[in-house]
N, C-alpha and C positions, 0 to 999 in steps of 0.2 A: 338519170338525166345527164343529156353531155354536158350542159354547163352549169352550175348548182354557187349556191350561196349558203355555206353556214357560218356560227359562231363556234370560236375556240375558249376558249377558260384562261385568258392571256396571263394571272394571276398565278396559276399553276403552273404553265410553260415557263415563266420568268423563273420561278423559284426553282425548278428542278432543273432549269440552266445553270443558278448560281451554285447549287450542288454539285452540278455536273461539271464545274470548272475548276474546284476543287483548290490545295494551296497554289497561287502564283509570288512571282517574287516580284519584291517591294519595288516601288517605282521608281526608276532609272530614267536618265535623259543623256545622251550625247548627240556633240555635234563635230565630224568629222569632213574637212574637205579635198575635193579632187583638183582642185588647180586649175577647173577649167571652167569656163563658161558653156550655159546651152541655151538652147530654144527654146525649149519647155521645161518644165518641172513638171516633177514626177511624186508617186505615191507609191512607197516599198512596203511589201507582207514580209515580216521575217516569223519564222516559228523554229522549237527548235525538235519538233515533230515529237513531242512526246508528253507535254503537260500544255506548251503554253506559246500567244504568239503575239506578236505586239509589231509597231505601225514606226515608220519615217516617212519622210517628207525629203524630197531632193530637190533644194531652190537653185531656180539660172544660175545665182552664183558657184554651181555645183558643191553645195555643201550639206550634208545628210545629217537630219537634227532626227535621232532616233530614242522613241518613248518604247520601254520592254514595261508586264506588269498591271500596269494601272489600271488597263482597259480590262482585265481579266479573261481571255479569250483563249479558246480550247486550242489546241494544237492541231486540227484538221482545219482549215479555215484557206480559205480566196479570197481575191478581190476581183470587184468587176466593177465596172460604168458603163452608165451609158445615159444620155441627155444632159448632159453636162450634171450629172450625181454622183457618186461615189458610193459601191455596197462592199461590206466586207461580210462573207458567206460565213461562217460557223456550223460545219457540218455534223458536227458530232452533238451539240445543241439543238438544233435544227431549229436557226434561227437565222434574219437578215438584219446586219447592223448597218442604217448611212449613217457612211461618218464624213468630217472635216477632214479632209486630207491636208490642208492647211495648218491648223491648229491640233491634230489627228486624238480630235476626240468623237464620241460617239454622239449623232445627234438626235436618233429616237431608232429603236427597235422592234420587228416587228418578228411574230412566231410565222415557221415555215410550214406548222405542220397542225394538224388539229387535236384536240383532246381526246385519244384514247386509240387517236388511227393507226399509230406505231412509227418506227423511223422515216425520217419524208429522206436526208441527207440532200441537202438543195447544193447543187453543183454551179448554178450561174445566174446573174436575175438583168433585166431590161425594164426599161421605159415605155408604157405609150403614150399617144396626144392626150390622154387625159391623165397623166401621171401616178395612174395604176402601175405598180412593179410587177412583173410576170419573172416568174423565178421555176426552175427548174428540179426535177426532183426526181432523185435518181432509186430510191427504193420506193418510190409507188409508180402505179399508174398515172396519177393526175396529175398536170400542170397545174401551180397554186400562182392565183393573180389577188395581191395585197394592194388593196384599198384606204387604208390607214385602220386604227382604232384594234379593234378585233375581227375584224372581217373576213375570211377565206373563201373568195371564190376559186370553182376548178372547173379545167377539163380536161375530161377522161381521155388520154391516149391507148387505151388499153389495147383498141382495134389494131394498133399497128405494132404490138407487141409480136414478141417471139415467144416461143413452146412456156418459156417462166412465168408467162403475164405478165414480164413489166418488160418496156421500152428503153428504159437505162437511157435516161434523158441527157445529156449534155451540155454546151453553150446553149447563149438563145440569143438573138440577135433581131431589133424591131428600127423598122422603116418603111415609109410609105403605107402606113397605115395594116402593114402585117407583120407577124410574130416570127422569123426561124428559130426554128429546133434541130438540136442534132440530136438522133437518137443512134448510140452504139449496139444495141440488140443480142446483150449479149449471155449467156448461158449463166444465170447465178448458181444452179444448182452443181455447178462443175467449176468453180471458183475464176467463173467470168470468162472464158475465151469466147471469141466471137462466134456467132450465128448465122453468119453473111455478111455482106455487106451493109452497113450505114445506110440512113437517110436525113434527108433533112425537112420536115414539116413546114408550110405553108402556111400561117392561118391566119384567119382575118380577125384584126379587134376588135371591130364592131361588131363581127359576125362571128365568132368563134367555131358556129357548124361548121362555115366555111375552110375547108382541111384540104390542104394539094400535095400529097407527097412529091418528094423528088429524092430519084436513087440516088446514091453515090457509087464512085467506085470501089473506093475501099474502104476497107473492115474500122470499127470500133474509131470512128470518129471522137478525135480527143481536145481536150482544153477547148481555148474559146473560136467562137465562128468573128473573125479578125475580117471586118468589110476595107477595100480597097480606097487607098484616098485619092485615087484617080477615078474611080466608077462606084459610087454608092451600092450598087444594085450586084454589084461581085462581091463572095463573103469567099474567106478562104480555112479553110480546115485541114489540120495534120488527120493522119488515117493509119494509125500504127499495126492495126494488126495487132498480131501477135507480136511481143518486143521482142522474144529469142530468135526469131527466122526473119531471113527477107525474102519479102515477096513480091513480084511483079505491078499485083493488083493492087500493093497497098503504097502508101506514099503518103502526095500531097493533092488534094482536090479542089479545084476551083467551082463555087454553086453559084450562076446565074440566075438571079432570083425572080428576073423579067424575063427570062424565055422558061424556067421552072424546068433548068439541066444544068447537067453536072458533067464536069471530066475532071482527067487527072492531069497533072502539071507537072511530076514528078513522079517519078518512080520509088522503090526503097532502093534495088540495084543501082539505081547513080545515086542517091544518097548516102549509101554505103551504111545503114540502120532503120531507123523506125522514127519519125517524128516526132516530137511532142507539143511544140510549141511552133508557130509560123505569123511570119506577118509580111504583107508586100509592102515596097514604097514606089514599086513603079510599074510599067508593064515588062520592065525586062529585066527589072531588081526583088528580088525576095530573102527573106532570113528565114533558117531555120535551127533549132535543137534539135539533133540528132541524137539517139540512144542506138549505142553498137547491140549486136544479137549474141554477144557474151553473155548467157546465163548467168545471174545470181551477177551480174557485174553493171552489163547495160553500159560501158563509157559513153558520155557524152562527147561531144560537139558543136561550136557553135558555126553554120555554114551560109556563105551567101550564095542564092541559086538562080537561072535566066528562067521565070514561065514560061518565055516564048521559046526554048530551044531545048526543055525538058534539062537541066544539066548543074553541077556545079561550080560555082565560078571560082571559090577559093575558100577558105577553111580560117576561119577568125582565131581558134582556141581549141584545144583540147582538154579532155580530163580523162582520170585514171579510173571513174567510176563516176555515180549519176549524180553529178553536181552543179551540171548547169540547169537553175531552175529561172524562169521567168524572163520574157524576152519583150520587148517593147522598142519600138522608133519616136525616136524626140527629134525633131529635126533634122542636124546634119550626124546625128549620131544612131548608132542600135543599141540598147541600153540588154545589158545580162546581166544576172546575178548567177553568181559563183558560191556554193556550198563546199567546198573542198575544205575538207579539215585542217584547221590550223591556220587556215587562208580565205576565209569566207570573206567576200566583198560583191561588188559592185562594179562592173568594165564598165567599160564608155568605148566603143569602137570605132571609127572614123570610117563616115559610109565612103567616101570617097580614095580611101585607100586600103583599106581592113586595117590599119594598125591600132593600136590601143589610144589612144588618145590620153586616157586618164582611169583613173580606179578610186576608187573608195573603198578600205579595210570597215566591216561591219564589227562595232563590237558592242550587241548583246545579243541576238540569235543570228543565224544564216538566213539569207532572200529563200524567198520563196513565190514573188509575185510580184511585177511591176504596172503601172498604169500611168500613163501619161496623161496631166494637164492640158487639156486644150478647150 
């Protein structure tokens, strides 16, 4: 059936989490500040990609009160919101934590995947009007929608899979009463290069049959579907491709989810790499993470681009190799995190002129994920 209702065994998912997360270390708290005031406050993912990841909080007064540890959480892990919530993804668990991004503790759990189905790896999860979480799952075929309790319903995207059978699901982004999905398409049996081109899925909540694909243009659409705060109904998506090469088709894409099309906004050749991360703040203001097509190296960059004239406008930061992780807009600033050894923090960049405005030194893992307050 395309859209089904089972029970999972929540009991046994919990415990071979807590297994599976293995020793962390003892609970830690600091609180570090930038000097500057902002807009918004924000909610930082640090991990330090290898056992373990834990949570900060970044208040208007720009000061980072960071908790490593306590929360117990694997080293593959994101964060997402949406509806005024807060989910921190646990992939290697396969599990969705909402937490307090305030307080940044965990405030109930739910399993992403069913008892005996195998890895789900949930990549992104949303909101709908009835406050069902639809979460994204990138080693199955089906979309898991969490109802509370023990509940798993799905549907099946398998139709729109490539030669693998899975769709290799991505963001997911709900409004106006329908679901987006990015699905990247891309080959597991050859350790992931892309298949074609990306889409991005339609679907109705109320109706789930109801399914509208929409092409994109380029390949292996990445990280999250970022809607415009000038037009609700624009969602925008980095489309890396392949990170070694640049490519024409691949870039940045703009999905009009009211007329149900797609184009490109950017290119990789004026980007001068592969996207990873992208957000607008205006019709003629965009940021992006840039990964160079240095093999085995990947440098980043963090760059502001015009949608309306396809281009770069100026170049915020550089790094030596793939350290800028997590990109967010809080008002008058663009908030990055910096993994650069020995120097891992937090910028602050001044949208109005690119300079730096202020920093934050992180000290117990590297960023790895930002999410603004609003």
């Amino acid at each position: 059936m395309l859209y089904q209702a089972r029970r999972v065994k929540r009991l046994a998912v919990l415990t071979a989490w807590a297994l599976a997360a293995g020793c962390v270390t003892p609970e830690t708290s600091s609180t570090t500040c930038a000097g500057i005031a902002l807009d918004e406050p924000l909610v930082l993912l640090e991990s330090d990609l290898r056992t373990t990841s834990g949570l900060g909080a970044i208040g208007r007064d720009g000061c980072l009160t960071e908790v490593a540890g306590a929360l117990a959480l694997g080293a593959d892990t994101q964060l997402a919101s949406s509806a005024g919530r807060v989910f921190l993804l646990d992939r290697d668990a396969g599990l969705v934590h909402e937490i307090d991004p305030v307080a940044l503790r965990i405030l109930r759990t739910f399993p992403a995947e069913l008892a005996g189905e195998g890895r789900s790896n949930p990549q992104d999860a949303a909101v709908d009007a009835e406050g069902r979480i639809w979460v994204t799952r990138f080693e199955q075929a089906t979309l898991a929608i969490l109802s509370g309790g023990d509940r798993i319903d799905t549907i099946d995207l398998g139709a729109f899979a490539d030669a693998d059978g899975l769709p290799e699901m991505a963001g997911i982004h709900i409004a106006g009463g329908r679901a987006h999905v990015a699905l990247q398409k891309l080959d597991a049996a050859a350790i992931y290069p892309p298949t074609g081109p990306g889409a991005v899925l339609s679907i109705g909540t109320a109706d789930p049959s109801d399914i509208r694909p929409i092409p994109l243009i380029g390949r292996n659409p990445f990280n999250r579907l970022a809607p415009a705060p000038f037009d609700p109904s624009l969602l925008v998506v980095a489309t890396p491709g392949f990170f070694d090469e640049v490519s024409p088709d691949d870039g940045i894409d703009l999905v009009d989810t009211g007329a149900g099309a797609a184009r490109q906004l950017i290119g990789e050749p004026a980007l001068g790499g592969s996207a990873t991360e992208v957000r607008l703040a205006a019709p003629d203001e965009g940021y992006a993470i840039v990964a160079g097509p240095e093999e085995g190296v990947n440098p980043t960059s963090v760059v502001a681009f015009n949608p309306e004239t396809g281009q770069v406008t100026r170049t915020l930061a550089r790094a030596d190799g793939f350290y800028h992780w997590g990109l967010e807009l809080a008002g008058r600033h663009v908030v990055v995190g910096d993994r650069t050894p020995g120097g891992a923090r937090v910028l602050f960049f001044d949208r109005a002129t690119g300079a730096v405005d202020g920093e934050i030194p992180v000290q117990q893992m590297a960023p790895v994920s930002l999410r603004a307050l609003r």
